[in-house]
N, C-alpha and C positions, 0 to 999 in steps of 0.2 A: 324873413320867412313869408310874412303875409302880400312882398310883391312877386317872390317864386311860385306861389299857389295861382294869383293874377297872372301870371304870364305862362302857365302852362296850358290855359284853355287856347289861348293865339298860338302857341306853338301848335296843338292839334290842328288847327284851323290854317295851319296855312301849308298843313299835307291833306292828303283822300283816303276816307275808309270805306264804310258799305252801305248798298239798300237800306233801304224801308229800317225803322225802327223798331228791333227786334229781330231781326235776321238770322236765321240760323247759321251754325256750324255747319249741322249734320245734314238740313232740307232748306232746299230753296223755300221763299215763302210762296212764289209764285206756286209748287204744287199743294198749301196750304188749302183744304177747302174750311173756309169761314162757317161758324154756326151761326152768326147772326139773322141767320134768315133760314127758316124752314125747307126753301130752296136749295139750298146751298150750294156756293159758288167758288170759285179756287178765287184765291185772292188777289193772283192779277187780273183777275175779272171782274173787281168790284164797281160798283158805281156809286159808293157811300164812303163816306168821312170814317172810315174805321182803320184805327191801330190797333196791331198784335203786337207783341213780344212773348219769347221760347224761352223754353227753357235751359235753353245753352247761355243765354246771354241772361237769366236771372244768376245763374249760378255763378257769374264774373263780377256781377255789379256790386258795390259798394251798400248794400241793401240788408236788413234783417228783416224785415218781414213782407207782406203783401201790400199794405198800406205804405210802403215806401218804394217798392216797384210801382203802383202807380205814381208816385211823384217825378216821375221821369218820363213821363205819357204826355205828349202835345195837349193843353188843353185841359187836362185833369187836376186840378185843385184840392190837394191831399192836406185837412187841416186836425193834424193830430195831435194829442193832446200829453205825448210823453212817445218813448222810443219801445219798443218791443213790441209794438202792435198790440196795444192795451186797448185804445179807442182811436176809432177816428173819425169824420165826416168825409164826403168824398162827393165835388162838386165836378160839373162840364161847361166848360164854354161860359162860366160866369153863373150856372142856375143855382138854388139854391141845395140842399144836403139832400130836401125827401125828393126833388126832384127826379134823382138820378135812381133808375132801378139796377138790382143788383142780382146775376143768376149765377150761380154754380150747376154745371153742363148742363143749361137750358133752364133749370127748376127756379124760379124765382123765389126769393130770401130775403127782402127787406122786410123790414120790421114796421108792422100796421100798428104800432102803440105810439114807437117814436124813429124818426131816421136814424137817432144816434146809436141805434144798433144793430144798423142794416151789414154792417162789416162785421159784423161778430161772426169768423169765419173761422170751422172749427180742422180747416189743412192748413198741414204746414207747410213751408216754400220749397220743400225738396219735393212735395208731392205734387207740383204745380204743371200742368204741360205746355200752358198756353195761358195767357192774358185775351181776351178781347176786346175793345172798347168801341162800341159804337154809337157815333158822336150824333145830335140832331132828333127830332123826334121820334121814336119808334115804335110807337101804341100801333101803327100795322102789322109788324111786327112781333111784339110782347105784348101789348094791350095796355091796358092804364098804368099810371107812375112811371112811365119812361116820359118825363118830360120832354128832356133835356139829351138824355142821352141812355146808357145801358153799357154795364161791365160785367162780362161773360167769365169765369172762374172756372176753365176746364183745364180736368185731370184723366188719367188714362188710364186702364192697365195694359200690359203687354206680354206677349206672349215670351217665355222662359222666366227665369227667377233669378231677381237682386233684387240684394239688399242696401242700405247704404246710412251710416248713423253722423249725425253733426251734433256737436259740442261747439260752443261758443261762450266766450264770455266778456265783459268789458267794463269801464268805467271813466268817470270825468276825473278820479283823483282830485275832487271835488268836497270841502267836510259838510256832513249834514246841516239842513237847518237847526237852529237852536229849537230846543223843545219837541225833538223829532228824531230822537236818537242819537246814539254815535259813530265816530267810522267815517268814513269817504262813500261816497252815491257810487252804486255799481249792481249789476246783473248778469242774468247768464238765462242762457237758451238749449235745450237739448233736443232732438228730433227724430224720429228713425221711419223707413221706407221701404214695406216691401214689395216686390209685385214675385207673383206665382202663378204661371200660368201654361196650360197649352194651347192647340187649337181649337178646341172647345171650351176652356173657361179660363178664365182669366181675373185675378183677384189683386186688387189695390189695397196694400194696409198703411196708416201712418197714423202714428201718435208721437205727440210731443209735450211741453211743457217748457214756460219764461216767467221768471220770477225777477224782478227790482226791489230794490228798498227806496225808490223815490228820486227825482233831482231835486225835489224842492219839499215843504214841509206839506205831510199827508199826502203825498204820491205813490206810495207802493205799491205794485200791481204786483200779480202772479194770476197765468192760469193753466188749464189744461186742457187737450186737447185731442179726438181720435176722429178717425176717418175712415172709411170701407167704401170701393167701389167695385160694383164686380160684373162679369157680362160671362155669359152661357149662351152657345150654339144650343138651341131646341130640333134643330133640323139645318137642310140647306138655308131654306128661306125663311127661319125663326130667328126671334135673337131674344133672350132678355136680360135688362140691364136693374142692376141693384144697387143704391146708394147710401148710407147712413152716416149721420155726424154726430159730434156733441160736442160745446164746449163750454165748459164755465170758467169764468172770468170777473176777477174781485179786485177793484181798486180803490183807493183813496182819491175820491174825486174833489179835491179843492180844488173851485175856481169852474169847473166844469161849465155849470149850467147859472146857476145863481151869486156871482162875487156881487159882494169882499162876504158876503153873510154865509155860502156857505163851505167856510174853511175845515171844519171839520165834518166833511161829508161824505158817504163813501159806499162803496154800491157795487152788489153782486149780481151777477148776469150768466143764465145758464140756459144757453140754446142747443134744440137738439132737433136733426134733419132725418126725414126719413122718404127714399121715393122707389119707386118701382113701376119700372117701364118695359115695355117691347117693341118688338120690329118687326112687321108679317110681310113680306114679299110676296103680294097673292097674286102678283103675275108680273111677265117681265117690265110693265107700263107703269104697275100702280102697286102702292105701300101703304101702308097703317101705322101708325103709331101711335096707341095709346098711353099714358101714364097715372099714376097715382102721385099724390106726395102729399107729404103733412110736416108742417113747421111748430115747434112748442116754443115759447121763451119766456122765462121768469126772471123777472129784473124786481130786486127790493134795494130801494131808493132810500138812506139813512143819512137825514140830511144833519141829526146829530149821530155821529158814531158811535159816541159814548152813553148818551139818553134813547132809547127805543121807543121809547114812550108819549116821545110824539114828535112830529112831522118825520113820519115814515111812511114810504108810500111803497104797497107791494101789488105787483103786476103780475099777470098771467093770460099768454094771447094764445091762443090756438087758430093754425090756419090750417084748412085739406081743400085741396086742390084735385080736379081729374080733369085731364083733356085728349082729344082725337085730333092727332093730324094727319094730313094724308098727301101723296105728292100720285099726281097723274101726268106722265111722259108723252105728249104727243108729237106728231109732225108737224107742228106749226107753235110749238113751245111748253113750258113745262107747267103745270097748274097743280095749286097749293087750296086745300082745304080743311077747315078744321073747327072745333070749338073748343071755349074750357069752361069752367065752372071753379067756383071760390066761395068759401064759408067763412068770415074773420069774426075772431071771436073775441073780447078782454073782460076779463073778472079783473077789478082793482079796486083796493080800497081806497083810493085817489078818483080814479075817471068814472067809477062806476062801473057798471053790469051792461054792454051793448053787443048788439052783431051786426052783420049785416052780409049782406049776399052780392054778390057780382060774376055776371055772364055773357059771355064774347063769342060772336063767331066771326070767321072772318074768309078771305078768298085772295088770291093773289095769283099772278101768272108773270113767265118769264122768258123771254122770247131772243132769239139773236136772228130772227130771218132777215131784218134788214142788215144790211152790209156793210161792219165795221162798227154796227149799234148794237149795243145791249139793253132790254128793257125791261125794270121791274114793276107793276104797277098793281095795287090791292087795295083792301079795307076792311077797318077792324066795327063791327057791329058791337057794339057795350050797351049792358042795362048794369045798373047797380041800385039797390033798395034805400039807399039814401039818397043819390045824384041823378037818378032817370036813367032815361037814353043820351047815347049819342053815339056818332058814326067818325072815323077819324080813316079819311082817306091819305091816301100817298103814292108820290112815283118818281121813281129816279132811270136817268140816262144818261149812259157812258157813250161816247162818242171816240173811236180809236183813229186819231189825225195819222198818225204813224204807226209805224210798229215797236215806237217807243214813246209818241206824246200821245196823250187821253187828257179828254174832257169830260166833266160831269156837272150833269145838274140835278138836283133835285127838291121836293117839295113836300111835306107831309103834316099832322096834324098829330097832337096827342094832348092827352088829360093828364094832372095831379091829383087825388081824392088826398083831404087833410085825416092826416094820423089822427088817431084818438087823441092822444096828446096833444095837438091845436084845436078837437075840437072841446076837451072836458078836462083839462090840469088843472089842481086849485093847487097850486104851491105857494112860499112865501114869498119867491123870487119871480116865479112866470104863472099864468094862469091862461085857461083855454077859451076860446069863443064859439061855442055852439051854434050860431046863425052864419058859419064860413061858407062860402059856393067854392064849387071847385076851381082848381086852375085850369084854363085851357088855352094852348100855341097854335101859332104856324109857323114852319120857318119855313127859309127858301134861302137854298146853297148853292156855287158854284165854285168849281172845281180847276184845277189844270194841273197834271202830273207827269215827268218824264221819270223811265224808268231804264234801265240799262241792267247789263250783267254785275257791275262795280262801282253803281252810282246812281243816286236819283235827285231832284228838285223837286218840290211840291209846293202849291201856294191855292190858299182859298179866301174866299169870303162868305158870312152868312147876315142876314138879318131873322130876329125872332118876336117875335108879339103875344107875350102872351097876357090875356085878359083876366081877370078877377087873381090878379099877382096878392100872394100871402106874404105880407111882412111882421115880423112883430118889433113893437115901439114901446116905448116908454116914455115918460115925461120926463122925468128926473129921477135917482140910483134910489130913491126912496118908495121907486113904485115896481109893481111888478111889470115884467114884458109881457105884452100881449098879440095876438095874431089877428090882422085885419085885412077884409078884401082891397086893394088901392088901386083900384082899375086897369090899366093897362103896363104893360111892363115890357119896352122897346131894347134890343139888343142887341147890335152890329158888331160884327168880330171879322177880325185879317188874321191869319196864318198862314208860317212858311216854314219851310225846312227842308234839309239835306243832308247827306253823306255822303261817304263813299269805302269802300274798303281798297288800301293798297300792299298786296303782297310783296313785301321788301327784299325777299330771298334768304336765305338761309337759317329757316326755320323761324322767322320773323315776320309780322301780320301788323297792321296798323288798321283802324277804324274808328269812325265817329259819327257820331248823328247830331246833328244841330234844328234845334226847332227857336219861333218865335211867335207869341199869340199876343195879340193888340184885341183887347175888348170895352168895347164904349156903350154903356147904356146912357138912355136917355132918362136927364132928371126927371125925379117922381117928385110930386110937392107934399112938401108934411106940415106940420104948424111948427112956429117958433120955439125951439129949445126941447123937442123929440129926437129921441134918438132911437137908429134903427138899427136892428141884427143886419140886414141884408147890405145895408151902403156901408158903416164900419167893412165890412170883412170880403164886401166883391172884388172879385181879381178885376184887375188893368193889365199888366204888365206881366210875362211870363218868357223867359231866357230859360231854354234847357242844354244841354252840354252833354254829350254821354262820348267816353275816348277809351279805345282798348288798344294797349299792346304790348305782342306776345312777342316774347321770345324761347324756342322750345318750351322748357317745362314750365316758364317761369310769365308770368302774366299784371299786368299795370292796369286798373280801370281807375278811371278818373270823374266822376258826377260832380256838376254847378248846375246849380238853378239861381238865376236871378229874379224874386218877386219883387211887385208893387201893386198893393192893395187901395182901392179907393181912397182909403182916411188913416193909411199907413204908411209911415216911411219904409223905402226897400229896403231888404234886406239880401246880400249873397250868403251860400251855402258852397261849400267848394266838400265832397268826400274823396277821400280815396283808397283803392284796396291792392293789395300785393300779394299773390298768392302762388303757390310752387307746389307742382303735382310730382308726387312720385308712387309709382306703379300704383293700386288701390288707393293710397294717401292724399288726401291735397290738406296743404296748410296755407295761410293767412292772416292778415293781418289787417286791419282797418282803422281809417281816422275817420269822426263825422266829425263835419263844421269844424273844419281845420283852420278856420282865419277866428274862431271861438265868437261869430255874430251872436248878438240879442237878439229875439225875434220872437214874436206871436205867431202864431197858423188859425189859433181860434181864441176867441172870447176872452179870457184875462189869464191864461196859463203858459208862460212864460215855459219857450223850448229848451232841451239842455245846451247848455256851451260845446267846448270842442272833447268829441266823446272817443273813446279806443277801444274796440274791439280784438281777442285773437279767438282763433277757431280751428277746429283740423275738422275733416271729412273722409270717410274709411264708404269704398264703395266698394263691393264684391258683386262679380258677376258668374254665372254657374256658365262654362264652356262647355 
């Protein structure tokens, strides 16, 4: 069994499937325009490290939640801590978790307490339209806490009305740990999708809910989840757009943050999103868009679950946000202007009582007068009431050799600000250091891409530097981690990859995407017998695999990823899903971790074995 699972990845490999990583069915991605940039550019037009994927090819993929769609993303370092999308971290190119900033359609959603609940994302994967991920600094861009990179969470409404419900359920046939109930480990996922809409408004609904009893002792997650996006025509050239979320989410966190001490630990998380935007077209040249939005999240941290009465730590952050951007269309290229404003707030009976204020403006312009070039080049202007000023310039240029090879380069800068939680945790396990400086990069990347109707190659390099790098150490398991500046922090990475899609004939399609990411930092020095968060758990090594094929109704995706972590031995993952449409109906069927590997993603919490899922999906569309 386990050399059939090995040799089906080389069988895909050695036929041709499709484009770019995420391609659609329904749209080429080349008429995609990217939100990554204020400007916004169709995405054969980019001249940045960014991957999409659609939502024709989540709804194929061997996947349950968000957090495991990006595991299949070049580069992206998904380090979860159990299956149903309970928690997860979510790294780039090697950075570390708070590095990476995280938006839902544009509104930025990490979490100022801690990163580990910057994913506390309250849509479900049927409401998904698009993934974005763009790789490499982007504080020109977003502004602060993109260090490393940015993952863009857009959803749509559309105009007429469907519906569409998924039921899921699965398990390891697995028996509980002793002292943790009885029964076999197993879960289930319910979800539902409206959109309602005409030519003037248009309304996105989705709520769901995933409940587990654990793979291991005190693991049990369940939560809930609802979502609302909505847009209204105010006129020809008005538009405004409505967003709200909420979700709370309760698990049995052994092993989380604090092992072997905190086995009975466990911890409830309830975030809730609210923004409100428009679009003013005040003439054919120039646009407005301003927004509102406000982030809440209460996290209570029970590190006995049975004793409340002490080491409990309960959190409360409020963020509001307002910004202006503006795009001016000239004859000599397009120009972007804008600013925002941010208010971070945490009452905690842990971190204390802090705020603080942070405000950006920034400028950008976008030009293709030269011939065969594309050029973005701006700057994000930052004051923050803890960390000063500073200015984080950037520029990239795509060079078109052909009408099918591109080159790119480019160069940018961006800041990290430390979470309340690195600067003021007193826990048993990790405590916080309030004398932190910020982190601050540069990278500089190059690029070479050929792109065709049925096929592409892609290969890059980058190196990164960034200064006042935050790790947190330890001496020995009898102390707590803590977070300390280590000066400089060096990061060279290669990646490559390709597809191709081959239409076989008669009603049969073949596809696959292969990627490979090599990253090498360079040693940090520590003192004899410290141990670190960031060298245990940084990627090396990173093998992705994505294979589909259809035949009429009936459909095969196949996902491997091969890892190799610094100070871990690798490990393969091989999923695979089987699914069969009939008329509204689709059914399926999934294996994860079909060769049943051991493996860590993060910290001391041990992933499930080889896991089984079945599911039907009922989509109804109003004709």
């Amino acid at each position: 069994m386990k050399r059939l699972f090995l040799i089906l990845p080389i069988v895909a490999l050695s036929v041709s499937s499709k484009a770019q990583i995420g391609t659609s069915d329904t749209t080429s991605l080349g008429e995609v325009v990217i939100s990554e940039n204020r400007l916004q550019i169709p995405f054969n037009k980019r001249n940045r490290n960014i991957q999409i994927i659609q939502r024709e090819d989540i709804a194929k993929m061997p996947v349950r939640s968000i957090n495991e769609v990006l595991s299949y993303i070049p580069g992206v370092d998904i380090r979860q801590r159990g299956p149903f999308g309970t928690q997860a971290d979510v790294n780039i190119d090697g950075g570390s978790f708070e590095q990476t900033l995280i938006l839902i359609n544009g509104v930025k959603v990490s979490d100022v307490q801690t990163g580990h609940h910057s994913m506390n994302i309250p849509i479900s994967l049927d409401a998904v339209e698009r993934i974005e991920v763009l790789k490499g600094p982007a504080a020109r861009v977003y502004g602060i806490n993109a260090l490393t990179g940015a993952i863009n969470i857009i959803t749509r409404p559309q105009v007429g009305t469907d519906v569409s419900v998924r039921v899921q359920g699965g398990s390891s046939f697995s028996g509980k740990d002793e002292g943790d109930g009885k029964g076999i480990y197993g879960g289930g996922d319910i979800q539902a999708v409206a959109n309602i809409g005409n030519t003037h408004a248009q309304n996105l609904i989705s709520v769901g809910g995933a409940k587990s009893n654990g793979q291991r002792y005190n693991s049990g997650t369940e939560n809930l989840r609802a979502f609302y996006q909505g847009k209204y025509a105010l006129g020809v050239r008005d538009e405004l757009d409505l967003m709200a979320g909420y979700i709370h989410n309760a698990f049995g966190a052994n092993g989380y943050y604090a092992a072997p001490g905190d086995k009975e630990s466990h911890e409830i998380v309830k975030t809730a999103l609210v923004s409100v935007g428009s679009t003013h077209q005040l003439s054919n040249n120039f646009s407005l868009k301003p927004r509102l939005s406000y982030r809440g999240n209460k996290d209570d941290y029970r590190y006995f679950r049975n004793d409340l009465s002490t080491a409990r730590s309960e959190h409360e952050t409020k963020v509001y946000s307002a910004e202006l951007n503006s795009i001016l269309h000239t004859r000599i290229g397009d120009f972007g202007f804008g600013l925002e404003s941010r208010y971070e707030d945490v009452e905690s009976t842990n971190l204390g009582d802090h705020n603080r204020y942070n405000h950006g403006v920034y400028a950008e312009y976008k030009t293709e007068a030269i011939d065969r070039v594309l050029l973005n080049i701006g700057s994000y202007l930052n004051y923050n009431t803890q960390y000063g000023w500073q200015v984080f310039p950037g520029i990239d240029v795509g060079y078109s050799i052909t009408n099918n090879w591109k080159a790119s380069f480019s160069v940018g800068s961006s800041q990290r600000i430390p979470t309340y939680t690195d600067l003021y945790l007193v826990q048993k396990g990790n405590i916080g250091n309030a004398a932190l400086k910020s982190e601050n990069a540069w990278q500089y990347e190059l690029a070479l891409r050929y792109e065709k109707s049925d096929i592409y190659l892609q290969g890059g390099a980058f190196y990164r530097n960034i200064s006042n790098f935050i790790d947190r150490i330890r001496g020995n398991v009898s102390e707590p981690y803590q977070p300390f500046n280590f000066g400089n922090n060096k990061m060279f990475g290669l990646n490559i990859g390709f597809g191709q899609v081959i239409p076989i004939g008669d009603g049969q399609r073949l596809k696959y995407d292969v990627s490979y990411t090599y990253l090498k930092p360079k040693e940090m020095t520590y003192a004899d017998n410290v141990t670190s968060m960031f060298i245990v758990e940084s990627l090396k090594h990173q093998t992705l695999l994505r294979a589909l094929y259809q035949i009429n109704k009936l459909d095969f995706s196949l996902g491997s990823r091969w890892i190799k972590r610094e100070l871990h031995k690798p490990y393969f993952i091989t999923d695979l899903r089987v699914g069969y449409g009939l008329n509204q109906w689709n059914f399926y069927v999934e294996g994860t971790n079909l060769l049943d590997a051991s493996y860590k993603e993060t910290g001391a919490v041990p992933m499930p074995g080889r896991w089984y899922t079945m599911g039907v999906r009922y989509h109804w569309k109003q004709k």
